[in-house]
N, C-alpha and C positions, 0 to 999 in steps of 0.2 A: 571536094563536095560541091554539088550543084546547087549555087544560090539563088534566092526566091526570087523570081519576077516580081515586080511591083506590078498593078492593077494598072492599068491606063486609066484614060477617063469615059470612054465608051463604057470601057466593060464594067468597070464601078455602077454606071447610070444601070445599066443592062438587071445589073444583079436586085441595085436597090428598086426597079418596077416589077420584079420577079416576086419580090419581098411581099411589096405593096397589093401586090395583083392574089395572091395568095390568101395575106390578110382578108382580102375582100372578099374571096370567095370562102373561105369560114366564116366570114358572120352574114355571108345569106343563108348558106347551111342552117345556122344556129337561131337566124331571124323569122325560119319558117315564115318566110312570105312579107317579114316586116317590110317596111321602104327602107330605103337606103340612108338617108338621115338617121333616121330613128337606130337602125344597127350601129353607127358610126358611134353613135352616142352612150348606148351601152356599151361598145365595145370602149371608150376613154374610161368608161365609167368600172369598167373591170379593171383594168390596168392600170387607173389613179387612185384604185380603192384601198391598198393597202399603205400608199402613199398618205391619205387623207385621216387613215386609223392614226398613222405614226405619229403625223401633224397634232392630230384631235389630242394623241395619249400627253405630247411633249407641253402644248399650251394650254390643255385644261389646268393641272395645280397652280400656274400663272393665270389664269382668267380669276381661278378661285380667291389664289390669295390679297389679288387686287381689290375683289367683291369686299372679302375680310376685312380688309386695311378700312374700305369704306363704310362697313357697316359698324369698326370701331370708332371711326370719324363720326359715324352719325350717333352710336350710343352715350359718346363721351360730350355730346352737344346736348342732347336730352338728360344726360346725368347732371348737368350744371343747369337745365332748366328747372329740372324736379327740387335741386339741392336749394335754387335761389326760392323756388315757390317755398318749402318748405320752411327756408330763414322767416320768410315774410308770416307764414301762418307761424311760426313761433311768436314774434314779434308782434301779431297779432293778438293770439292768446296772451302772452305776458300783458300787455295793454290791458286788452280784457279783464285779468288778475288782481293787477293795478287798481283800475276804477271797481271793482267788484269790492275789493279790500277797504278801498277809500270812503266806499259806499255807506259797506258793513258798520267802520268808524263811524261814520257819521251819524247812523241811525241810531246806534249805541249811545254815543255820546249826546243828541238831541233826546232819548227817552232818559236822560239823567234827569234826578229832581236834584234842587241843589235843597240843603235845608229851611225847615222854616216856609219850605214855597218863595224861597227869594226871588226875584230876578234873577235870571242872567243872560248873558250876550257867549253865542260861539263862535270861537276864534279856532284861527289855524297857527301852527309853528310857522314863523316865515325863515326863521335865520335862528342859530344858535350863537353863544360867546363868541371870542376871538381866542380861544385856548378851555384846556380841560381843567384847570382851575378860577375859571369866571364860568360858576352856574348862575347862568341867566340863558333865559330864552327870547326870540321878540317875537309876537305876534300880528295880524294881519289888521284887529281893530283897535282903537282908540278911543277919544275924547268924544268924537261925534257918533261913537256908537253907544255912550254913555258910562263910561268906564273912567274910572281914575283912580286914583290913587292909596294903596293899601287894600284893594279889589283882592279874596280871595282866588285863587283860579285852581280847577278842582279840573281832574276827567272820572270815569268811570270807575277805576281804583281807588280813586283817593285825593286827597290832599297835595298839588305840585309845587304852589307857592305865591308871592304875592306879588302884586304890581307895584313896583318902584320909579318906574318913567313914562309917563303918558304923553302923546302927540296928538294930533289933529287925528291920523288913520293908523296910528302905530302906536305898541304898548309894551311895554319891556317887563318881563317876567323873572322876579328873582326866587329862585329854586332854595325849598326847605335844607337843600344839601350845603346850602353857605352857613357857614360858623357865624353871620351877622346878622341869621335870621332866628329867634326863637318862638315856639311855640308851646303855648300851655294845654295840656294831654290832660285825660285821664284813663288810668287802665281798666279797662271795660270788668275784666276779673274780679277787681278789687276797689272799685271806685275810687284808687289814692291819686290824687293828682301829681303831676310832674311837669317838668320842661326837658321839652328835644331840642338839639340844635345839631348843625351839622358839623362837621370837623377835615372837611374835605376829603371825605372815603368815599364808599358807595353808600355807608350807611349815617344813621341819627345817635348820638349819645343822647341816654333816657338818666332825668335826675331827678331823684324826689325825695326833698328837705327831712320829709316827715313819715316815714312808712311804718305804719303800726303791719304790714303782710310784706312777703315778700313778693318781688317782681318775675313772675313765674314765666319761664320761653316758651313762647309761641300763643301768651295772652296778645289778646289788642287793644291798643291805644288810639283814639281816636282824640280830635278837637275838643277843648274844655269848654268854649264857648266865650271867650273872650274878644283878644283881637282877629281870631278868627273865627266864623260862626260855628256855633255847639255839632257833633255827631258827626265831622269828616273824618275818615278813617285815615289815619297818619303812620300805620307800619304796624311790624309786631316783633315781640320782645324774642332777643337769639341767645340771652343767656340769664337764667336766671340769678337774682343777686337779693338780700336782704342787709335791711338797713345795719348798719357797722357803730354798734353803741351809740347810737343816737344821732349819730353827724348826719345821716342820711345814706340812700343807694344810690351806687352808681351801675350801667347797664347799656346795652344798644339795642338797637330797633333796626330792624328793615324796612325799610321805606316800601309803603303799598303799592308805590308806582313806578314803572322801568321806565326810568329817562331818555332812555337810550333809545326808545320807539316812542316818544312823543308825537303826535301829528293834530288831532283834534283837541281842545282845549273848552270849558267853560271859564268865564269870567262869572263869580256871585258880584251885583252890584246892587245898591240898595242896602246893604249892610254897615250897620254905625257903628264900629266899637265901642263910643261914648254909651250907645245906648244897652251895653252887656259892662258887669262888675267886672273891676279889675282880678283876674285869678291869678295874673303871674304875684301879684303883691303879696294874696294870699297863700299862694306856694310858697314862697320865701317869706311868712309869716308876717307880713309887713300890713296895716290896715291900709284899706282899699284907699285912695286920693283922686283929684282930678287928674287932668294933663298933664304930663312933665314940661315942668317951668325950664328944662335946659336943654330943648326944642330936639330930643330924641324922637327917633320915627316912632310907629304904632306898633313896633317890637319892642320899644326899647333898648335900640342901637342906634347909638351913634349913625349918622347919614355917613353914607360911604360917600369916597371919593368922586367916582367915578356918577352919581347920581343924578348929574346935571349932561354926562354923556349923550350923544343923539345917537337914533337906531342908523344902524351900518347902513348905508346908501341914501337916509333922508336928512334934510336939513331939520333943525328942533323948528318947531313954528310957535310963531306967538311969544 
């Protein structure tokens, strides 16, 4: 067999100006009269065009996805702007709710009349016990707000309890729920009078020496008017019970007031127990006397321990 010549380097040149020379004379043909630039240029512009589809097909879903990635960069920046705005407007509103509620309290408890047209001073809860069996509250005024000692303190349910420790700006509040506080009731139903005291539940044991009726559930008991003033509404009766051959009834009471949501408070001040009849004497059939000679408080308990304590965070003054 006869093998191929190789090309020299003339004839190579020779062929590729053949090529060239050709080229050129189709795209004046096809330029109809263009200039020669201008052919040159749609002629690359033919021959790169399918070159430039392929390019365009391979890097557009890559231009795309990169757009993507960015636009979830930027949505996810605006999602934590909207999410933080909206913490803030919640925390707003709650606020709002807050002083709205506190408001409400307040105007509630300032159109309270206490009885009689007493006096009295509005205090706020500052602090509770130190445990769920020390019912006491402390509140925000004291001595120089005219309050002292054995001051009923009433809100808009009812009867809470009495002041046992007075300061310069601070006042300690012992709750009807303590077993060392008693109160003389009469049940509105039946006009029998009684004493409640607390026993450390939620509720009052209702006792009454002398019941010609019985103690009927869901009567009310209100203040007899003794050591505390007459007509505060002190709970109502959850079972009824009739006196047991003469010994007397025994019974409980739900306390008119939820302790548990305390916040605004009246103080009655102005009120003498000296100057209201003794009715616990008379409940337990005893004729009325002055003052107990064996320096029992205005309950008739023994002073508790603890009475001489100072409110959590102040020094006692004076």
């Amino acid at each position: 067999m006869q093998s191929f010549r190789r090309f020299d380097r003339p004839t190579t040149l020779a062929i590729v100006l053949i090529v060239v020379a050709f080229m050129l004379a189709t795209f004046d043909v096809r330029s109809a009269g263009a200039g020669v630039g201008t052919t040159m240029r749609e002629g690359a512009q033919t021959l790169f065009s399918p070159l430039q589809d392929v390019a365009s097909a391979v890097t557009r879903p890559v231009v795309g996805f990169i757009d993507a990635l960015s636009d979830i960069a930027s949505l996810r920046d605006e999602n934590d702007a909207l999410r933080s705005e909206n913490e803030d407007l919640k925390r707003q509103i709650d606020e709002f709710d807050s002083v709205q509620s506190e408001l409400e309290q307040l105007m509630e408890i300032n159109d309270l009349e206490a009885p009689q047209d007493l006096p009295t001073v509005t205090a706020r809860i500052a602090s509770a016990g130190s445990s769920s069996f020390d019912h006491v509250r402390y509140i925000n005024k004291g001595a120089d707000d005219g309050i002292s000692m054995g001051d009923a303190v009433i809100d808009e349910q009812g009867l809470i309890g009495r002041i046992d420790l007075v300061l310069d700006d601070r006042a300690r509040v012992r709750l009807i729920l303590d077993p060392n506080v008693e109160v003389a009731v009469l049940d509105q139903s039946t006009s029998q009078a009684g004493m409640v005291r607390g026993d450390n539940e939620n509720d009052l044991v209702l006792r009454m020496f002398s019941a010609e009726e019985p103690a009927r559930e869901g009567s009310v008991v209100v203040t007899a008017g003794s050591r505390f003033p007459a007509g505060i509404r002190v709970g109502t009766i959850t079972r009824t019970a009739a006196d047991d051959a003469g010994f007397g009834l025994d019974t409980r009471v739900k306390p008119a007031v939820s302790f548990s949501r305390l916040d605004f408070v009246k103080v009655i001040v102005g009120y003498s127990p000296l100057d209201a009849p003794s009715i616990e004497r008379e409940v337990n059939g005893e004729e009325p006397a002055g003052p107990n000679p064996d320096g029992a408080n205005d309950e008739g308990v023994e002073p508790s321990s603890d009475a001489d304590a100072s409110v959590p965070g102040e020094e006692e003054s004076g």
